[in-house]
BABA-288652 format. One record per residue (C-alpha): residue in one letter; x, y, z. Coordinates in steps of 0.25 Angstrom, whole numbers, plus 5000, padded with zeros to 4 digits. Layout:
! BABA-288652
AXYZ;...
END
This chain:
! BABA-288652
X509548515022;X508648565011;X507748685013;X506248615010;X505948745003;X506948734991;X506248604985;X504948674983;X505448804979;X506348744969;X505248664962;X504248794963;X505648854957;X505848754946;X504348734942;X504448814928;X504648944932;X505549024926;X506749074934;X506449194941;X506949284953;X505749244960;X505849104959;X507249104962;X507149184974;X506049074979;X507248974979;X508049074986;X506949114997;X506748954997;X507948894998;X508448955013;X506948945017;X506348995030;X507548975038;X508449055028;X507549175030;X507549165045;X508949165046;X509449255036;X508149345038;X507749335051;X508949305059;X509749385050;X508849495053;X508749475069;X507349435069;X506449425075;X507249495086;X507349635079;X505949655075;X505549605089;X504649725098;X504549815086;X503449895080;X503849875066;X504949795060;X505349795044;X505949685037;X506349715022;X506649615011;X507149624998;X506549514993;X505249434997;X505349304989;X504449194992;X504349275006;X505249185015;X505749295024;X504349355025;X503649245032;X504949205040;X505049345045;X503549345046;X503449195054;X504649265064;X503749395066;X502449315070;X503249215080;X503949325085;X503149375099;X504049505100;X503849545085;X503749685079;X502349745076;X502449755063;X503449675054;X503549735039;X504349645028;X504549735016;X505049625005;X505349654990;X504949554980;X505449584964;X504549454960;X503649414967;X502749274969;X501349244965;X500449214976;X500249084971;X501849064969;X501949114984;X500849004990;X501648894981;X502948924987;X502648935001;X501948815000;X502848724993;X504048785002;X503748815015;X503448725027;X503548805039;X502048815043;X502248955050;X503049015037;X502048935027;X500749015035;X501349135033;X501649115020;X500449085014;X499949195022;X500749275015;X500449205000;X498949255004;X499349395004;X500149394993;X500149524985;X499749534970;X500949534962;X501049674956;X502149784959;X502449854972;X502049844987;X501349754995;X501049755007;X500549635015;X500049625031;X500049505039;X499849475053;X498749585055;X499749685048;X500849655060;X501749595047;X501849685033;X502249625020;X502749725009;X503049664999;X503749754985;X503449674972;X504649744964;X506149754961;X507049774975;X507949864967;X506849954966;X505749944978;X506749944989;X507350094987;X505650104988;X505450055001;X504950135013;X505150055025;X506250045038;X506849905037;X507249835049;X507649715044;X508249675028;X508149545023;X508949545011;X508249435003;X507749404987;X508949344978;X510449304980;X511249414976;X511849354963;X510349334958;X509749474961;X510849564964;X510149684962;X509449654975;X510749664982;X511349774977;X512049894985;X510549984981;X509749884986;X510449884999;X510450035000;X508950034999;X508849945011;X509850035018;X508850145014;X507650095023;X508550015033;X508050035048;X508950065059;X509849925061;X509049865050;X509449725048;X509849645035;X510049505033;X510349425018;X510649285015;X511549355006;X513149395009;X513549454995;X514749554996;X513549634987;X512649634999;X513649665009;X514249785005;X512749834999;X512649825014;X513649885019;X513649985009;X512250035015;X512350045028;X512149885034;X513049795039;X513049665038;X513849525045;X513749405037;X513249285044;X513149125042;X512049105030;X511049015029;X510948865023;X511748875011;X511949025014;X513449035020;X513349175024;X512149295024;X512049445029;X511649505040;X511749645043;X510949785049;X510949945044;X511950015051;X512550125042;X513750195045;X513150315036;X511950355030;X511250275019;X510050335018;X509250465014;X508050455021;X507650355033;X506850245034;X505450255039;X505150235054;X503950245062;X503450385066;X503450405080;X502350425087;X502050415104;X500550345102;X500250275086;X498950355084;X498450425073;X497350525067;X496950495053;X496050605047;X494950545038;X494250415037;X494250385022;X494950285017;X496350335018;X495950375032;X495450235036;X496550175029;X497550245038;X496750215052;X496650055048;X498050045045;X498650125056;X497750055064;X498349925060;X499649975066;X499049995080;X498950155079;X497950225086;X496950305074;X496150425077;X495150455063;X494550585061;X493650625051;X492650725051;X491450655045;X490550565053;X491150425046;X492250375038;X492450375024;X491450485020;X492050555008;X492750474996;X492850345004;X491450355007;X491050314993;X490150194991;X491350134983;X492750144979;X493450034970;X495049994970;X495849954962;X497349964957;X497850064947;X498550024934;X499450104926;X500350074914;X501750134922;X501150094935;X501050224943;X501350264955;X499850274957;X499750134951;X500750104959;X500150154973;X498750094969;X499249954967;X499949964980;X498650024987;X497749924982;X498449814985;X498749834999;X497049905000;X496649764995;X497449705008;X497149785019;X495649775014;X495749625015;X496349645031;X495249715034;X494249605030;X495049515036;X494949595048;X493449605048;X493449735043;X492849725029;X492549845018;X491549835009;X491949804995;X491749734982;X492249594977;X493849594972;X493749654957;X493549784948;X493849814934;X494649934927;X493849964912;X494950074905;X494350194900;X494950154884;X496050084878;X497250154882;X496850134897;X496449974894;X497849964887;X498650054896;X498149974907;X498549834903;X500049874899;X500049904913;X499349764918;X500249694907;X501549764908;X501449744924;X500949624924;X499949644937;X499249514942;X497949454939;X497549484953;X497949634952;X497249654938;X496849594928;X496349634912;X495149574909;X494349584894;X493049654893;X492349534893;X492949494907;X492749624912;X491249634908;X491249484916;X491849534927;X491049674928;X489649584925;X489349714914;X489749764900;X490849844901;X491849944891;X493049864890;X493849754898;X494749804910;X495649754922;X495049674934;X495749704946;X495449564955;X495649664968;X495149784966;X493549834970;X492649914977;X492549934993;X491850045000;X492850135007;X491950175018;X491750025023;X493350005019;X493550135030;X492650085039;X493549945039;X494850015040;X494250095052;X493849955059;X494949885058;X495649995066;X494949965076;X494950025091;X496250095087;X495450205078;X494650325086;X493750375075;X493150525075;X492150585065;X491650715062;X493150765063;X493650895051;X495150895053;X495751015051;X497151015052;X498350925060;X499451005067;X500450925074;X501250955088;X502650975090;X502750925103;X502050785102;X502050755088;X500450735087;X499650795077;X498350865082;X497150855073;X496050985072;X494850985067;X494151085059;X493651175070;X495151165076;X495251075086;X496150965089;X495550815088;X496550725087;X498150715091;X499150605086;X500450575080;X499850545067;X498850595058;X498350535044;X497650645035;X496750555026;X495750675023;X495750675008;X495450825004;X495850885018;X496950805021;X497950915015;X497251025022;X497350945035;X498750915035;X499051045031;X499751025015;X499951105005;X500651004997;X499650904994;X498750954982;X497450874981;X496150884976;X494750844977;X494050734967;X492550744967;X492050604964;X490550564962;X490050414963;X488850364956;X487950254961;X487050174954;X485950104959;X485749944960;X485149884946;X485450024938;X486649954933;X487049824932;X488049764943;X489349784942;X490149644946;X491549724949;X491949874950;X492349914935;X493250034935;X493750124924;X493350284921;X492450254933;X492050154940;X490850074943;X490849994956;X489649884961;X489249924975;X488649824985;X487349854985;X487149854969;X487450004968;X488550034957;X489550134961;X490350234949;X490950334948;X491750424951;X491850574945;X493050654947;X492850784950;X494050864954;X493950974965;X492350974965;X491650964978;X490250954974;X489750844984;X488350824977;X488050714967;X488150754952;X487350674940;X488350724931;X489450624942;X488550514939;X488550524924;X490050524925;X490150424932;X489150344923;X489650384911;X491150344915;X490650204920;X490050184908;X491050194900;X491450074906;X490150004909;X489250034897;X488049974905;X488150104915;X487950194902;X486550204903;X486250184919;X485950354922;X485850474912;X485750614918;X484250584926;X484750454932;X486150524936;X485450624944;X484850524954;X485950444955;X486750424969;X488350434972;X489250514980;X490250614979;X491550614985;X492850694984;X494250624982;X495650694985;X496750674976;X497950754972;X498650814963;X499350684957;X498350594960;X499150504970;X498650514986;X499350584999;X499750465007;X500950475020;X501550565029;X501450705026;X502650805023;X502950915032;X502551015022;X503051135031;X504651085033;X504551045019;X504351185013;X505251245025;X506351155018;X505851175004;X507251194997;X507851065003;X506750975001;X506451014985;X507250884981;X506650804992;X506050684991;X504750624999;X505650575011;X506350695012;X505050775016;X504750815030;X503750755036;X502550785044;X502550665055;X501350595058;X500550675048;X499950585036;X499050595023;X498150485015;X497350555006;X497050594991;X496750454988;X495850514975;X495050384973;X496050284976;X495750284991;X495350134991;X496750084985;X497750204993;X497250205005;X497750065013;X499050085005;X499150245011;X498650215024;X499750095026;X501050195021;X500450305030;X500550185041;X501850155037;X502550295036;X501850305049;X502350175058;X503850155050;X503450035042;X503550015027;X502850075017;X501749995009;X502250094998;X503550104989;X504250234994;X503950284980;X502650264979;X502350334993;X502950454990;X501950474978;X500750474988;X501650554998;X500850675003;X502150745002;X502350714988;X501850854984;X502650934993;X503750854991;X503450914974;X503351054980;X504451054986;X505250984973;X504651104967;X504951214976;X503551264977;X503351204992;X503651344999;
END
């Protein structure tokens, strides 16, 4: 009998396109349909029996497709009533449909009405198409898509994550034999979890002793349709393959936890571990949240482009991708942030900037609905006032108040957050009998116990956990506000040197100064020219708005950022700085994961001023390292916002004694 789904895949196939590993692999995915991956997936596999009464169970793929597998595995999960918790499905995907593309192809191919709501689902969430990570939650967060747009050859030795099941997947052998080589199945080997299983439509002599060279073994079974033969197959080495271990789940006796700080790296951390069911005791020692830097009346968001795409750049684009939907959760959840309507434009200072700038749009070519160039002319359209010279209009990026976005992340946790103000935190300490961390305050008692605490305190985060490898400073930052009808409105944020952002209630927002290490909290007219001055230079209508006299009476506020030496934030578990330097000499080639650790002791802070677009992203790898799951970051990337990163140079150095 012919499968329904190749007639419509072939014609979508055949409909001009040029050939394409994307649109053969469609055929592929297409031509076994929903009943090839059941079998060879899910049956190959043994679920939806080995994921059954399981906290967390990890499905990786090595090649996402038009998604197939997902939304088989995904349809099995939710008819399943004695499923796992939490079902994570990492999948790699070198090229990656359109959104439109996906909604074509799912509905030109598939019938099953149960498979065809998942997918469009799925199709609604589908991520921009620009480089990296993606992750996308479903089912109230209980199912976690991560999706890698990039090469397998070079993401998976990137992946953090225990896998519990392989589905070995993406194109037949003689097509993409790099996918099949023996270093590709040595990275699976590499994140294997106990009696991981595997499971391929595949039975290559390639594949089976790539297997078997790295630990698996493996029994070929009847195929399916015009399959004679597949592979099945778990990790059971007969030696060691691996330097380090895959990351498992720290364990605690209850799933409670202190996060120090309510701004928006704290709040971050207390909604997303919340979302997993753990307990959260906040403290923060002023009467409310968000009172220093998150407390601004503003902040905007924004990705961040660079010619050689940064690590920074990098990290950005990841954060604000996955900021954008974990706001959109919390409005759906009732729990809605104040913020402005989708879009800001970026002015370059000059013409090096403006050229530098769209080498990099052009030579990555980033979608329309990430960023897109735009003429003066448009810009001044889109801005409603004269500006400098046209820019980048990012579709997605904006303003929000942090303090209402805090006060969102706090509600939607719920009863499961105990909140306590007017707490100065001194110092943790933890016990060697029970493994809980006890909290002090400042006049030395003890006000909190439990096996875990986040430090998110910005400036005293360093002092409170004790580091003396963690070098950051402080950024003294003055905001401007001008009153309603002293300038004209503003349509959109417009960014550049400074910024100048329309507030709600016709008050516009610029600023900011950057001030290292001065703690003068009072308000300076000399800030307010700056900022003026800088703004102008990219809205000349703001040239004339204050002199010196007018400056002197203008409001604003003053708050203090935290950044460190190379600029990048303190996000994950903390070294154990003490066995570290005990064992100096052995550890000066080590790498991050050769660090001891302090467990259960966190960091989030030094986000500088790109709190709005690190935090969600930090606060879900904090939540990750800390319940066994997959990272929302490359391995990589994390290790550049590693708190240990600087010991980890001391050490490299020999100067950690």
């Amino acid at each position: 009998m012919t499968d329904p789904l190749i007639p419509a895949v072939l014609a979508f196939r055949d409909n001009g396109t040029p050939y394409s590993p994307r649109y053969d692999d469609i055929y592929h995915s297409a031509v076994g349909g929903l009943e090839q991956a059941r079998y060879v997936f899910l049956q190959g596999n043994a679920l939806p029996g080995r994921w059954q009464n399981r906290r967390i169970f990890t499905v990786l793929e090595t090649g996402f497709g038009m998604g197939i597998n997902f939304l088989v595995t995904w349809a099995a999960w939710r008819a399943d009533p004695a499923r796992c918790e939490r079902l994570h499905f990492v999948s790699i995907e070198k090229h990656p449909f359109t959104q439109a593309d996906l909604r074509s192809v799912y509905a030109a191919t598939i019938s099953d009405p149960h498979i065809a709501e998942l997918a469009q689902t799925l199709a609604a969430a589908w991520p921009m198409l620009v480089p990296g990570t993606h992750r996308l939650e479903f089912e109230g967060g209980r199912v976690t898509l991560t999706l890698i747009f990039a090469d397998a050859t070079e993401s998976l030795p990137a992946l953090r994550l225990r896998a519990d099941a392989f589905y070995l997947d993406g194109f037949a052998p003689a097509r993409n034999p790099e996918l099949w080589t023996p270093a590709i199945v040595k990275s699976l080997a590499r994140v294997a979890g106990e009696g991981a299983t595997v499971a391929t439509y595949s039975s290559a002599g390639d594949i089976k002793r790539a297997l078997t060279q790295n630990g698996f073994v493996y029994q070929k079974i009847a195929g399916f349709g015009w399959k004679r033969a597949m592979l099945v197959g778990h990790f059971e080495p007969r030696w060691r393959v691996r330097r380090y271990e895959p990351p498992a789940p720290l364990a605690v006796d209850e799933r409670h936890a202190i996060v120090i700080g309510t701004g928006l790296a704290g709040c971050a951390a207390i909604e997303r571990l919340a979302a997993r069911g753990w307990r959260i005791t906040s403290l923060e020692r002023h009467a409310g949240v968000a009172q220093d830097a998150s407390g601004n009346p503003a902040g905007v968001f924004h990705p961040m482009i660079s010619r050689d795409d940064s690590v920074a750049s990098r990290i950005t684009r990841a954060g604000f991708l996955y900021t954008l939907r974990r706001w959109a959760a919390l409005e759906q959840l009732g729990h809605r942030p104040l913020r402005g309507v989708p879009g800001l434009l970026q002015i370059p200072a000059d013409d090096d900037e403006a050229r530098s700038m769209s080498e990099a749009i052009a030579a990555f070519a980033y979608p329309a609905d990430y960023v897109t160039p735009v003429s003066l002319h448009e810009a001044e359209r889109l801005a409603g006032q004269p500006l400098a010279r046209g820019g980048w209009l990012f579709p997605h990026g904006g303003w929000i108040d942090p303090a209402s976005l805090c006060a969102a992340q706090c509600a939607a946790a719920g009863a499961q957050l105990e909140r306590r103000f007017g707490v100065d935190v001194a110092r943790v300490e933890r016990s060697g009998q029970d493994g809980q961390w006890t909290v002090f305050d400042t006049s030395g008692q003890a006000v909190a116990r439990a096996p875990v605490v986040i430090v998110a305190t910005a400036h005293d985060a360093a002092r409170i956990a004790g580091l003396r490898h963690a070098p950051t400073r402080s950024i003294r930052g003055q905001l401007s506000l001008l009153p309603p009808g002293s300038v004209a409105p503003l349509a959109l944020p417009v960014i550049g040197e400074g910024y100048a952002v329309p507030l709600a209630d016709g008050v516009t927002l610029t600023g900011a100064t950057y001030e290292l290490d001065d703690l003068d909290t009072s308000l300076r007219p000399a800030g307010h020219l700056e900022n003026l001055e800088r703004v102008a230079r990219m809205l000349p209508a703001l040239g004339g708005v204050a002199g010196p006299e007018q400056t002197a009476t203008l409001a604003g506020r003053v708050a203090f950022r935290c950044v460190t030496s190379d600029r990048m934030p303190m996000i994950g578990n903390f070294a154990d700085e003490a066995a570290a330097t005990h064992d100096a000499q052995r550890l000066r080639g080590a790498w991050p994961l050769d660090l001891p650790r302090t467990e259960g002791l966190y960091g989030a802070f030094a986000y500088g001023s790109r709190g709005l677009v690190w935090a969600a992203l930090g606060a879900e790898l904090i939540a990750s390292q800390i319940e066994g799951e997959p990272w929302p970051l490359e391995r990589n990337l994390a290790e550049d916002i590693d708190p240990a990163r600087f010991l980890l140079r001391a050490l490299r150095q020999g100067t950690a004694g």
